[in-house]
Structures are given as C-alpha cells and as structure tokens.
N, C-alpha and C positions, 0 to 999 in steps of 0.2 A: 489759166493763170490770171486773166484778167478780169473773168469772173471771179473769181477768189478775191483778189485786191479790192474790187467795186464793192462784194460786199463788206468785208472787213472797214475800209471806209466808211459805211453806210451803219453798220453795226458801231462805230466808233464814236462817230459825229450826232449820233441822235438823242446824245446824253444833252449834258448839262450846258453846255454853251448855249445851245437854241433856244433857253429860258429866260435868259437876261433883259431885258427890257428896253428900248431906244427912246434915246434924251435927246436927239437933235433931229436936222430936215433929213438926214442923212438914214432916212429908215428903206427897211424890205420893199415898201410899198411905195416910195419916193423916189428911189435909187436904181438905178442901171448900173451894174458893174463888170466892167470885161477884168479880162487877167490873163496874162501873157507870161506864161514860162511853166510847165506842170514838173518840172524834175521832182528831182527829192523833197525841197522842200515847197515848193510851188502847190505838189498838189494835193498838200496838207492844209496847208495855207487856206488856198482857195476853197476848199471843200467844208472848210469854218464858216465860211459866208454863205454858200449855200444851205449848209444845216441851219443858219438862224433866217434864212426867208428870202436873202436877195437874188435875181433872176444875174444869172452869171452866161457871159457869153466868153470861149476861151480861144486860145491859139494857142497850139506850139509845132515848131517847124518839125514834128516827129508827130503826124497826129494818135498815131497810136499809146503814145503817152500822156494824152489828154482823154483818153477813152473811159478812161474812168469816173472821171468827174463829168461827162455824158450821160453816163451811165445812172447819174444821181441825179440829174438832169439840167447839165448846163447843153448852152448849147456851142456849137463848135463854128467859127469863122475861120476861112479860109485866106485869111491875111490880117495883119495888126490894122492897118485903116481900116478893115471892115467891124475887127471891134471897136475900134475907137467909136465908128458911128453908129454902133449900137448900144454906147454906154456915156453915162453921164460923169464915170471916175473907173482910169484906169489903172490897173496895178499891173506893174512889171514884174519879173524876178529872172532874169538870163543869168549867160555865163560869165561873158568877159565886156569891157567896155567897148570892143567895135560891136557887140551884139547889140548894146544899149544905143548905141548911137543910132543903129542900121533901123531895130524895131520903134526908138522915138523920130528921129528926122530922117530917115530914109524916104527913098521912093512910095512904098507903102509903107511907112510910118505913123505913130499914132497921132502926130500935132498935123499930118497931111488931111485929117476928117474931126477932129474931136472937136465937136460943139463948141461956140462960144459959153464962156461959163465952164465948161469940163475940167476936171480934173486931172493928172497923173504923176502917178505915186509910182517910183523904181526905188526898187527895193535890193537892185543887186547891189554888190557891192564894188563899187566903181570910182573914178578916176572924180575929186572934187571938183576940177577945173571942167570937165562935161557936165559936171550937174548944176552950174551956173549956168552955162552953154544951154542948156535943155529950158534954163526959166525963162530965158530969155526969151528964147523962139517960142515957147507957151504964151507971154505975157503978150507977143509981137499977135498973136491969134485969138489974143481976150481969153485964156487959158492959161490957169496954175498950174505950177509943178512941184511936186516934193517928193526930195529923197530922203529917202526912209529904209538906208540896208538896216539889217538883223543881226542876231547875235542868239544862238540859245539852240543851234544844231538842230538835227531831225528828230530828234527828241521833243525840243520846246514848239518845233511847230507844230506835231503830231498833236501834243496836249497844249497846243495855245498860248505857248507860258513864254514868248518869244521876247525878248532885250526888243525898240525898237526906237532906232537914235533917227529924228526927223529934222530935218532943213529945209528952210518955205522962207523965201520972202514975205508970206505973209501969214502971220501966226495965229491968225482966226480959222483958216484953213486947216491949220492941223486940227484946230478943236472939233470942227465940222466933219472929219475926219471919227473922230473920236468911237463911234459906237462901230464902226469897220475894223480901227485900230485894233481894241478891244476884245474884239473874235481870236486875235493873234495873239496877243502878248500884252504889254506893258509899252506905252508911248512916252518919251521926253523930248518936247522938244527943243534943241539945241541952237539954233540960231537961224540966220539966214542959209539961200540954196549952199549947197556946199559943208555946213555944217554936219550935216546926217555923215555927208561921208567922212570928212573927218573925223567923225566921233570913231567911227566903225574902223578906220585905219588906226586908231590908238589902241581901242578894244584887241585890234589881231594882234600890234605891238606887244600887248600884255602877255597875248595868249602863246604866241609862237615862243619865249622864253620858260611860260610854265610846261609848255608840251616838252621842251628838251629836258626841263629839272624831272619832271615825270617819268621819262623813259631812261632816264641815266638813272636815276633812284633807283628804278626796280632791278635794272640791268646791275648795278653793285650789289643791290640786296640778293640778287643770286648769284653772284660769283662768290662773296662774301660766305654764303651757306644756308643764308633766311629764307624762312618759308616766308615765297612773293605774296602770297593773298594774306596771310597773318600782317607782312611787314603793312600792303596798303592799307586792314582795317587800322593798324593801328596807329597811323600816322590823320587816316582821314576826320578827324574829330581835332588836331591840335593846328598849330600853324602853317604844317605842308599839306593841310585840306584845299580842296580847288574844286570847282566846278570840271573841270578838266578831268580830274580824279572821279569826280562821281559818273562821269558820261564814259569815261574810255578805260578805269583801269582795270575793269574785271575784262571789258572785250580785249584789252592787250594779253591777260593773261588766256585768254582760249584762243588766241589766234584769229579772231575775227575781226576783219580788214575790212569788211563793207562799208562802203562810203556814206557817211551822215553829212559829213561835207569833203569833197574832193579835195585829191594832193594838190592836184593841179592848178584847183580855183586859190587853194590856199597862198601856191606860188605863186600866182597870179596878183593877189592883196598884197603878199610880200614884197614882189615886183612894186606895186602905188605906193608904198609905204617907202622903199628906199627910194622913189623918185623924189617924193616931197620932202623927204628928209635934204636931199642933195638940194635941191632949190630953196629949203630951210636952212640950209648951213648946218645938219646937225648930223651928229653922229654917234649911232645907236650899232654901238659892237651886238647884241645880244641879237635882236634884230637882224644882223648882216650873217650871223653867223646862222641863227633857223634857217634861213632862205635858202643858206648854200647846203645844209642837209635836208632842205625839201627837195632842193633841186636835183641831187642826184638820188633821190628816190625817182621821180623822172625819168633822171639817165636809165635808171635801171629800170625804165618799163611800168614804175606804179604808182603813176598817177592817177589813176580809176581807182586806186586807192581809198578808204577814209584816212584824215590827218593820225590816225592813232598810230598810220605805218608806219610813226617818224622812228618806232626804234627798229625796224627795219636796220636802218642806215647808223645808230649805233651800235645795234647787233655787229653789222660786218666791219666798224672800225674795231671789233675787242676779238672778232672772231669766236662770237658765243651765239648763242641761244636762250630765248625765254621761253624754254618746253619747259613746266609747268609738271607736268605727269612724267619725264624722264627725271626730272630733280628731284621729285619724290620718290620713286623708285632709288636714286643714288641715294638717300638720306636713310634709306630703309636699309640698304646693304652696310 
C-alpha cells in the first residue's frame, strides 16, 4: 500500500507545478524547509514543495505516515526541534491546538532550535489567542511566525488550489513567503498574528451552515420523490451552488464517508468558533446548532469520519436513508 500511495504521489506531482519559476530569496536552492504534520492533507501539501526543488525534512509522530514523502526524498527527523534545526522555514499542519502548542513551544518544539532569522508557518487550524502567543516567543528568539490555516479540503491540497488566510505581524514575510505559498494555493494576507486564524474560523462559520442546507436538501429531495443526482445537477449552476456541493454532493450520494477533512477536527474548529463568539458577545444560532449535529456524529462513534457524514445525523432524526439505488428501484416499481 505504501508503495502504491509513493508512487501515485510521485506520478501526480511531477506535472505542472515544478515549472513555475521563483520570484523571491525564498527559492529551492536558498531554502531549507521542514514540515510537521503528513495527515490527509499535510502530505499533499508538503510533497508540492518537494516536486518544485526544495530539500524537505519531515516529522510526524506516526512515522509511517511520513513514508511517503521519504520516499520522494525528503528526509525524516526524529522530533520537531531536530527539524527546526535543519530548516530555515517551518510549516506546521497537526490536529488540535495542544498539538500546536506541544510541536511549537514544547520541550522539543520548533522555536526550542529554529535559527535566528527562521521562519514558522502553522497552518492548522487553531485557537487565534495561541497564534499571538506562538509570535511572541518567535520574535523573543529573533524568529517569525505565521498563521496560515487552509480552506479548499483534500481536494484543493492534492491539486494545489488551497484558500490560504495568513496573519504575521510582519507583512513582508508573507510576501517572502510567496513562491512556497504558491505550490499550495492562493495566499491573502489578512492582518496581524491571529488574523489567519480568524479568517479561518469565519470561513468554517460559513461552512458548517451550508453543510446542514446541503444535506437537509437532498434528504427532502428524496422523501419528496426526486431523483437526488437530477435534484443536485440541477440546483448546482443557480443560487444553492457551493463549493460544498461540488466536493461532497455526489460522495453523499454513494455513501462514501472518507475523511477529506475529519468530523472531529471539524468539532473541534466549531468548538474555537463558539469560544470567540462567547468572548465576542455574539450569537450565531446556525453555528450552535452544526456543532451540536457534528457532535453527536461523535457520540455515535464517527468522527474518522469526512464532514460530508453530517447527514448521517439528519438521516436518524427523520428515520430515512440516502440509498440512492434502493429509491430508484422504488421509482421503478
């Protein structure tokens, strides 16, 4: 199997990204880059930058999920300080915010070895009030930091085409940044530390309300009698089109749950987003209410999940099903 994934990676990446050309100090030949996280979308991510020339050194606490991007030839450190000290800019991408905290300021943490001058870029999507926290102790070490979480699923990071909302106290660093960025996606930068993840906590605000219109949609369109795939082509071209839609509605309709991005982590963003809200004075019903149908997707055991299980837990408040091939057989009879 993980011969198969190496080369499928290897086979993927050797297109058209590695031709683009570098506009700043920040090139192949210039640049040390570690990268810290290979999950789902870590080791897509990462293996963009290897395909255009940069010498990548990685971690992740599972190293057999970083075997693949070995395989392409990074190389593998055996703790976040030992990449930091072998890189000139680091990028994060873990799970939850004690992860972030533990691989930036921990014991072996990356601001524990990262060069004066170094870089680090977390990319999860985490708690605004630690990614002040994190520039701080960067700048305390003559070291920047920027948070940079994503937006654009394991889709956009596969094909590079990722959303990417940056916060830096200093905004020449993102541009420096720029030809890295670029391997990924699309960069804006949003303001000082903290900003990134703010932007990123709006963005899932958006999202967690269009994932419940999505999956109550279809779930009426078949109680109703509609054929589900007729109902979303034809909706996906007018005003209930979504990016949401184009990534999840056909995998809802075949039953396939594989995580692009996890229930869990998603609970998790919902969890940031109702904190700030509460410390903002505000009160975002649409918001309160996804959480608590992500949540008992959880209760029920699926969170390994992708976010597309959310009608899962519409299913069992109506007591239906989205079979797909049993509702056409009933349309036939």
């Amino acid at each position: 199997m993980r011969s198969i994934l190496s080369r499928l990676l290897r086979r993927h990446f050797s297109s058209s990204n590695a031709a683009a050309a570098m506009t700043s100090s920040d090139t192949p030949s210039t640049t040390r880059v570690g990268w810290i996280g290979t999950g789902v979308m870590g080791r897509s991510m990462a293996a963009h930058l290897l395909s255009a020339g940069y010498a990548l050194t990685v971690f992740n606490r599972t190293p057999s999920k970083a075997q693949a991007l070995v395989d392409l030839g990074a190389s593998l450190a055996l703790s976040p300080s030992a990449v930091a000290a072998a890189s000139d800019v680091v990028f994060t991408i873990v799970g939850y915010p004690s992860d972030v905290r533990d691989v930036l300021l921990g014991d072996s943490g990356v601001l524990r070895s990262l060069p004066p001058g170094g870089i680090v870029v977390d990319m999860t999507t985490s708690d605004p009030s630690l990614a002040v926290e994190v520039s701080a102790a960067a700048k305390a070490r003559s070291c920047v930091s920027v948070d940079a979480p994503v937006s654009g699923g394991d889709r956009g990071a596969r094909e590079g085409k990722l959303s990417i909302f940056a916060g830096c106290d200093d905004e020449p660093t993102v541009r420096k940044l720029g030809p890295l960025f670029e391997r990924m996606g699309r960069v804006t930068y949003m303001g000082p530390a903290g900003a990134g993840q703010r932007t990123k906590l709006a963005n899932q605000v958006a999202i967690a309300s269009t994932m419940v219109g999505l999956v109550e949609g279809m779930v009426y369109a078949l109680k109703s009698g509609l054929d589900v795939g007729a109902y979303l082509e034809a909706i996906s071209t007018g005003a209930a089109g979504s990016k949401s839609l184009d990534l999840y509605g056909k995998r809802i309709l075949s039953r396939d749950f594989e995580a692009g991005f996890y229930v869990k982590h998603f609970v998790k963003d919902l969890g940031i987003c109702l904190k700030e809200c509460q410390e903002l004075g505000l009160g975002l019903p649409g918001l309160a209410l996804a959480q608590q149908l992500y949540l008992s997707l959880v209760a029920h055991g699926e969170g390994d999940l992708g976010t597309q299980a959310l009608v899962l837990a519409i299913e069992r408040l109506n007591n239906a099903r989205l079979d797909v091939k049993a509702a056409e057989e009933e349309r036939k009879v």
